[in-house]
C-alpha positions as CSV (number, residue, x, y, z in Angstrom):
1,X,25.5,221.4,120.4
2,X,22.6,223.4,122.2
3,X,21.7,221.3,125.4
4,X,19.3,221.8,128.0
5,X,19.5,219.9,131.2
6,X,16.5,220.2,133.4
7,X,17.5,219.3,137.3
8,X,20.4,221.0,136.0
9,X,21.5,222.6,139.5
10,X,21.0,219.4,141.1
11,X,23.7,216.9,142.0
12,X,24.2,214.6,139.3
13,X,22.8,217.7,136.6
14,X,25.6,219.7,137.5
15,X,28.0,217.2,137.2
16,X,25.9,216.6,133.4
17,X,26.6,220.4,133.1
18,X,30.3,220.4,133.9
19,X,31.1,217.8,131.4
20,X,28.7,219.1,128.4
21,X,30.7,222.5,128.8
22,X,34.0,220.8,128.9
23,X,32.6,219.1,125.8
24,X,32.3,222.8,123.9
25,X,28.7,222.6,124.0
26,X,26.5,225.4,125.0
27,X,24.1,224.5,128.0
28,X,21.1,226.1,129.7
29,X,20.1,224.3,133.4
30,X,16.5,224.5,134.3
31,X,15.3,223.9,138.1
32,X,12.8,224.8,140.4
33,X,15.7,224.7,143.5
34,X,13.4,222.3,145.5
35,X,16.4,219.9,145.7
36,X,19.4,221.5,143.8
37,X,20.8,224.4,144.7
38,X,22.5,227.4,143.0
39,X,25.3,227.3,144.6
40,X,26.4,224.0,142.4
41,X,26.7,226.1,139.0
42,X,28.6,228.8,140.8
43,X,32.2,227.6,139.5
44,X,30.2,227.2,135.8
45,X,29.2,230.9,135.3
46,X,31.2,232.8,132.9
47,X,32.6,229.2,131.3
48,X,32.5,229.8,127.6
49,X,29.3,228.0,126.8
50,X,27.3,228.2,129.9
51,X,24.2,230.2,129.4
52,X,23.0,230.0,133.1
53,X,20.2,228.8,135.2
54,X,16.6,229.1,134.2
55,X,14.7,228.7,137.3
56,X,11.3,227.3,137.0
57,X,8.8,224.6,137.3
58,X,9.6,222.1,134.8
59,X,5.1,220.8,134.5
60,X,4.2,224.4,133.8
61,X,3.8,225.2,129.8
62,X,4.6,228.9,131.0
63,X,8.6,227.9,131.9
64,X,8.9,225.2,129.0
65,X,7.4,227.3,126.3
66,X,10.1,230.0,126.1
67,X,12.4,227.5,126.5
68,X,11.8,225.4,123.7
69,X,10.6,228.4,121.3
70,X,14.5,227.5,120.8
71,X,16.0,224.3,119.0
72,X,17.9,222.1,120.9
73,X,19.7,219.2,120.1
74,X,20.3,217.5,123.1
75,X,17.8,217.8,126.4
76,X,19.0,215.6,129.2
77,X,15.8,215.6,131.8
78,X,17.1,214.9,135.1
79,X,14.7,217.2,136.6
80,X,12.2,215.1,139.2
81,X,11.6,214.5,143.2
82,X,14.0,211.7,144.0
83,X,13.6,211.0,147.9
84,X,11.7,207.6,148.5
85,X,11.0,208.5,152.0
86,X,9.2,211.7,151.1
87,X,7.5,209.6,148.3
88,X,6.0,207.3,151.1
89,X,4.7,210.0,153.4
90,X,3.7,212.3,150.6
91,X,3.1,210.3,147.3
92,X,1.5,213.8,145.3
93,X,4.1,215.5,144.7
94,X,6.6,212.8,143.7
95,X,4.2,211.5,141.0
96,X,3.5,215.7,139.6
97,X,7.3,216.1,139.4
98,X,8.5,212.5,138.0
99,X,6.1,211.2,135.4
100,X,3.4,214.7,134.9
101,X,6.8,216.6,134.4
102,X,8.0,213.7,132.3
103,X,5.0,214.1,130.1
104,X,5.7,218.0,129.9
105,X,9.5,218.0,128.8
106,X,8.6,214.6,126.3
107,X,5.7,217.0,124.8
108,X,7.9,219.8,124.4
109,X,10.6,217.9,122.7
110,X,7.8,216.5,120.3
111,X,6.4,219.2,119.3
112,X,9.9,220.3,118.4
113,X,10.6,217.6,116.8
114,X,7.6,217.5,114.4
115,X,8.3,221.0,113.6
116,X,11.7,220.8,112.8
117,X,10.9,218.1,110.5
118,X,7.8,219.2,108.9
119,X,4.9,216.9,110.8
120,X,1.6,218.1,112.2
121,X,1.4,217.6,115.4
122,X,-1.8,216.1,114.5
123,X,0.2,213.0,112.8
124,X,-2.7,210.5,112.8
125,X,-1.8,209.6,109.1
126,X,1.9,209.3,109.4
127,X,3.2,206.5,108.9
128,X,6.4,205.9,111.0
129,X,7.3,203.1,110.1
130,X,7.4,203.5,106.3
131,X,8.2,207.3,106.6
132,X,10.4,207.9,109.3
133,X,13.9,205.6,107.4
134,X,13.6,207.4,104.2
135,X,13.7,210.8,106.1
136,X,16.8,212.5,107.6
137,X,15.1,213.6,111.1
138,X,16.0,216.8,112.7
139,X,15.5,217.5,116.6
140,X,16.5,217.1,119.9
141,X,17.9,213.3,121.6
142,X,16.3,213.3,124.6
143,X,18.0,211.4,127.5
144,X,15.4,210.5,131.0
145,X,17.1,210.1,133.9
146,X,15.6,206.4,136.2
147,X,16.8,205.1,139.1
148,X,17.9,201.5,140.2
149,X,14.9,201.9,142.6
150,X,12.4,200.3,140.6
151,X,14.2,197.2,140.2
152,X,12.5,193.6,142.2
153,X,14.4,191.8,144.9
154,X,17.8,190.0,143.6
155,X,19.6,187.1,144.8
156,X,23.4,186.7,143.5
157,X,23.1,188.0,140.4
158,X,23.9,191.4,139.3
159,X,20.9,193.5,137.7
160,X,20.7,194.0,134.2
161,X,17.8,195.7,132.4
162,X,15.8,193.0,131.7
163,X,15.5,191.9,135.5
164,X,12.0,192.3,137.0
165,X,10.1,195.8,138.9
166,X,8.6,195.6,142.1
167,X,7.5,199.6,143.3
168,X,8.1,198.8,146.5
169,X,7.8,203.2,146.6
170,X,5.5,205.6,144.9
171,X,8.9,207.2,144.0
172,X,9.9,204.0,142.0
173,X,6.5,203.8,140.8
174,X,6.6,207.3,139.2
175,X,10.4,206.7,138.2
176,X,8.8,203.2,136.0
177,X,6.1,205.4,134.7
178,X,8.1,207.8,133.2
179,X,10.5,205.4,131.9
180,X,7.9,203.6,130.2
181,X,6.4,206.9,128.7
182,X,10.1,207.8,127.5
183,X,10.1,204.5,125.3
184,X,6.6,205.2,124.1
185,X,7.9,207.9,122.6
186,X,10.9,206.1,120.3
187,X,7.9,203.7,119.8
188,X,4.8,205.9,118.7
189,X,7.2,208.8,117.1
190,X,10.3,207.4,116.5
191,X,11.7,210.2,119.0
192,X,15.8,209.5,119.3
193,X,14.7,208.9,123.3
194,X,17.0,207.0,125.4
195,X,16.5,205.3,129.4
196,X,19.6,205.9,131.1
197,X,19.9,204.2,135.3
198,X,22.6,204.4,136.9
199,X,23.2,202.9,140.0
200,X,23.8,204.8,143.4
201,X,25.4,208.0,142.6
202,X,27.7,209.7,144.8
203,X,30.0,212.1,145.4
204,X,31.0,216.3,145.1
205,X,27.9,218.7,145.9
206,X,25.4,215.5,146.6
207,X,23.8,216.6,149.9
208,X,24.8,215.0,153.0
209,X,21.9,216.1,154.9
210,X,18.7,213.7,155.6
211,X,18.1,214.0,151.5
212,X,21.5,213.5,150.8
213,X,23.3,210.0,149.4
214,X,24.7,207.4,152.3
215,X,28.3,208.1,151.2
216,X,28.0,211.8,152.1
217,X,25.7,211.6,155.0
218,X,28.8,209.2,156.6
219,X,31.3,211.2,155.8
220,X,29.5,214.6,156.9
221,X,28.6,213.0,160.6
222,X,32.4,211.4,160.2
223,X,33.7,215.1,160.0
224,X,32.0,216.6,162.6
225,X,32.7,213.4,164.7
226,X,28.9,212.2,165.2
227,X,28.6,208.6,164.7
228,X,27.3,207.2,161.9
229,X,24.1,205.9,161.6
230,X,23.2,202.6,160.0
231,X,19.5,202.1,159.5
232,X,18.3,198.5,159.6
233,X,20.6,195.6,159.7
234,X,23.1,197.6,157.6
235,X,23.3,194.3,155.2
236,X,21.8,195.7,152.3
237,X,24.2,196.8,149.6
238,X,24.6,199.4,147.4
239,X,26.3,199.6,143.8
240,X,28.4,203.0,144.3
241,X,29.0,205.2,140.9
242,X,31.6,208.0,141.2
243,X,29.5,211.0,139.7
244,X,31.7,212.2,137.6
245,X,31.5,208.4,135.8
246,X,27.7,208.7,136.0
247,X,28.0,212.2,134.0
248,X,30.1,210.5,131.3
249,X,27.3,207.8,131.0
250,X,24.3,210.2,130.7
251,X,25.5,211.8,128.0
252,X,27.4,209.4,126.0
253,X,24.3,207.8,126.1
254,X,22.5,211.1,125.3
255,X,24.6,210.9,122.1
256,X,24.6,207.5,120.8
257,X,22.3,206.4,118.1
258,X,22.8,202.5,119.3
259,X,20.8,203.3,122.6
260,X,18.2,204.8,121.1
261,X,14.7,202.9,122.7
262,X,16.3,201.3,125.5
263,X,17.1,201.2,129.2
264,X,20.7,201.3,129.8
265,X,22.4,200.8,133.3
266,X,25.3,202.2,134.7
267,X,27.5,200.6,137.7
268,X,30.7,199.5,139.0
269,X,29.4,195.8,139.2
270,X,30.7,195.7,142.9
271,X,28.4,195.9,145.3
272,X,29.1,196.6,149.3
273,X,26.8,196.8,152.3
274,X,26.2,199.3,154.2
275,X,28.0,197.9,156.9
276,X,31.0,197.7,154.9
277,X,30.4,201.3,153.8
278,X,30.4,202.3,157.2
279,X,33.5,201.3,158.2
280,X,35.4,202.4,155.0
281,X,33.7,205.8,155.8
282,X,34.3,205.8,159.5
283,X,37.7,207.8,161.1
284,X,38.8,205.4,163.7
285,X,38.0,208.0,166.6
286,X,34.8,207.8,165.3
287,X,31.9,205.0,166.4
288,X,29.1,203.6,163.9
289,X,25.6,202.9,165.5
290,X,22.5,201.1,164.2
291,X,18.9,202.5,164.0
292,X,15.7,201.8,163.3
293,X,15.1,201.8,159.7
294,X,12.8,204.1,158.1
295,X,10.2,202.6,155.7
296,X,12.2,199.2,156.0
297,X,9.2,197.9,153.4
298,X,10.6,199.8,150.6
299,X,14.3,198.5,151.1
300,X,15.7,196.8,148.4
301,X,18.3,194.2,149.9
302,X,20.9,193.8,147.4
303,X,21.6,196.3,144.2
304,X,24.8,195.3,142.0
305,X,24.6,196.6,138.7
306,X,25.4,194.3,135.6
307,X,26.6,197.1,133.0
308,X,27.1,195.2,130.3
309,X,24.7,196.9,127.9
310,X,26.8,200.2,128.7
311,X,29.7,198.3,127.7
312,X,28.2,197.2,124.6
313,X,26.8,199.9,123.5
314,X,28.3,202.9,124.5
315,X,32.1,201.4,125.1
316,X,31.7,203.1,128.5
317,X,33.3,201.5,131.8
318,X,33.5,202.9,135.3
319,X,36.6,203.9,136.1
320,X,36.7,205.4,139.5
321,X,37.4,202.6,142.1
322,X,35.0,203.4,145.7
323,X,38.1,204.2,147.9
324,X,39.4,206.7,145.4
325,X,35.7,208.2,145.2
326,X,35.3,208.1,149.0
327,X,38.1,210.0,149.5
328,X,37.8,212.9,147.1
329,X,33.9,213.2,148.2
330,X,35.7,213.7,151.6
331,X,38.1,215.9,150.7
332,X,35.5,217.7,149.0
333,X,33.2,218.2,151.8
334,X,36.1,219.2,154.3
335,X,36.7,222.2,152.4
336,X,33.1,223.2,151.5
337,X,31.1,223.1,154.9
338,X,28.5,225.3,152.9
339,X,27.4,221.8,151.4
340,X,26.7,220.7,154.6
């Protein structure tokens, strides 16, 4: 299949990438290199399939349009600004990137999508739902990356799709605006779109400076012995995803007709605090020290992911238990202090 991944040269994208290519399928990455960097496709270029990195500004009709004057089949848009901090103190931005550039890539992949199957983009006489079952549509699945982010407070329970939003971020309230756009789109067009959230990613090539994940900001201060800083209490807990299990859940779920419409989470269903983490990340030389927290009003106490839907739907599992995951992330970084 022809796939494009936008945030392609990010973390989790080029993680997307890697597996796509291993798939056979022939990818093009597009990113502006605000956040990812090129240095993550550098082990991808010249693997059969891989037909590079498009850099570019994914709300501008001047980078989409050349892109998508080809078909695709499958565009997986992880492209967005995904730092809550930088959300708070600059909200602009954040909303351009995550629901405007939303709107541009689901535009694109409409107007594709009526082409391909012979509909004006003018389609106020359509009828969907009579039309659309008796045809055999043509076009690209689309697959939006969210974020557990925009979930409400929880108690004991594990999260499943159906549990409540609170924004407590304009990050998370861009993230639930473009979600909700997404679904509009399987709704109004009957667009093959699909939700995917996984839980808190980590991993190879995430950052572990201040706009990195937790688990690679640890284990970078644990390597260059600095101690690791908890902000807040440290009892808030996190629902840790291996990346490489996050990548087989975007785009199985890219692929599948059964998730077609919906939100679908990804986790372990084991959630640890950031205390815990801590000391699971911390060399025994090594000292952990708490700080003051950030924007402690946009914390979200307790994420645990119920992935039940995942299961259901897409057969998928995590596989990758957090000590495992911990310790290749580490292994990882100790040999590429360019990530640092």
């Amino acid at each position: 299949m022809r796939c494009l991944v936008t945030g392609g040269a990010g973390f989790i994208g080029r993680w997307v990438v890697a597996r796509l290519l291993a798939d056979g399928h022939e990818v093009t990455a597009l990113d502006d290199l605000s956040n990812g960097r090129r240095q993550n496709l550098s082990e991808l270029e010249g693997k059969a399939g891989f037909k590079g990195l498009v850099e570019g500004d994914l709300t501008r009709a001047d980078v989409l349009d050349p892109l998508f004057a080809r078909p695709w089949d499958l565009v997986l848009h992880l492209g967005a600004s995904i730092h809550v901090q930088k959300s708070i103190d600059d909200p602009e931005p954040t909303f351009r990137n995550d629901a405007i550039g939303t709107f541009r890539v689901l535009e694109a992949c409409r107007r594709q999508y009526f082409a391909q199957n012979g509909l004006s983009v003018d389609s106020r006489h359509f009828d969907f739902d009579r039309e659309v079952p008796k045809l055999k549509l043509r076009g690209p699945r689309v697959a939006v990356m969210s974020t557990c982010m925009v979930y409400d407070l929880a108690g004991g329970q594990a999260i499943r799709e159906t549990h409540p939003y609170r924004p407590a971020s304009p990050y998370a309230a861009a993230k639930i605006g473009a979600d909700m756009l997404a679904l509009s789109y399987f709704h109004a067009y009957r667009m093959p779109v699909t939700v995917v959230r996984p839980f808190n990613t980590y991993g190879p090539f995430q950052k572990s400076n201040g706009e990195g994940g937790v688990v690679s900001i640890f284990l970078k201060r644990d390597l260059g012995n600095e101690p690791l800083l908890v902000k807040g209490s440290g009892e808030q807990t996190r629902d840790l995803l291996y990346v490489e299990d996050c990548a087989d859940f975007v785009v199985r779920a890219a692929q599948s007709d059964k998730s077609e419409g919906r939100v679908v989470n990804a986790g372990t269903g084991r959630d640890v605090s950031v205390n815990q983490l801590a000391a699971l990340c911390c060399s025994p030389q090594n000292r952990v020290e708490r700080v003051a927290h950030d924007h402690p009003q946009a914390e979200i106490m307790k994420l645990c992911c119920d992935a039940s839907l995942a299961r259901e739907l897409l057969g998928w599992a995590a596989k990758t238990p957090l000590e495992e995951g911990i310790s290749k992330t580490r292994t990882w970084l100790a040999n590429n202090r360019w990530a640092w």
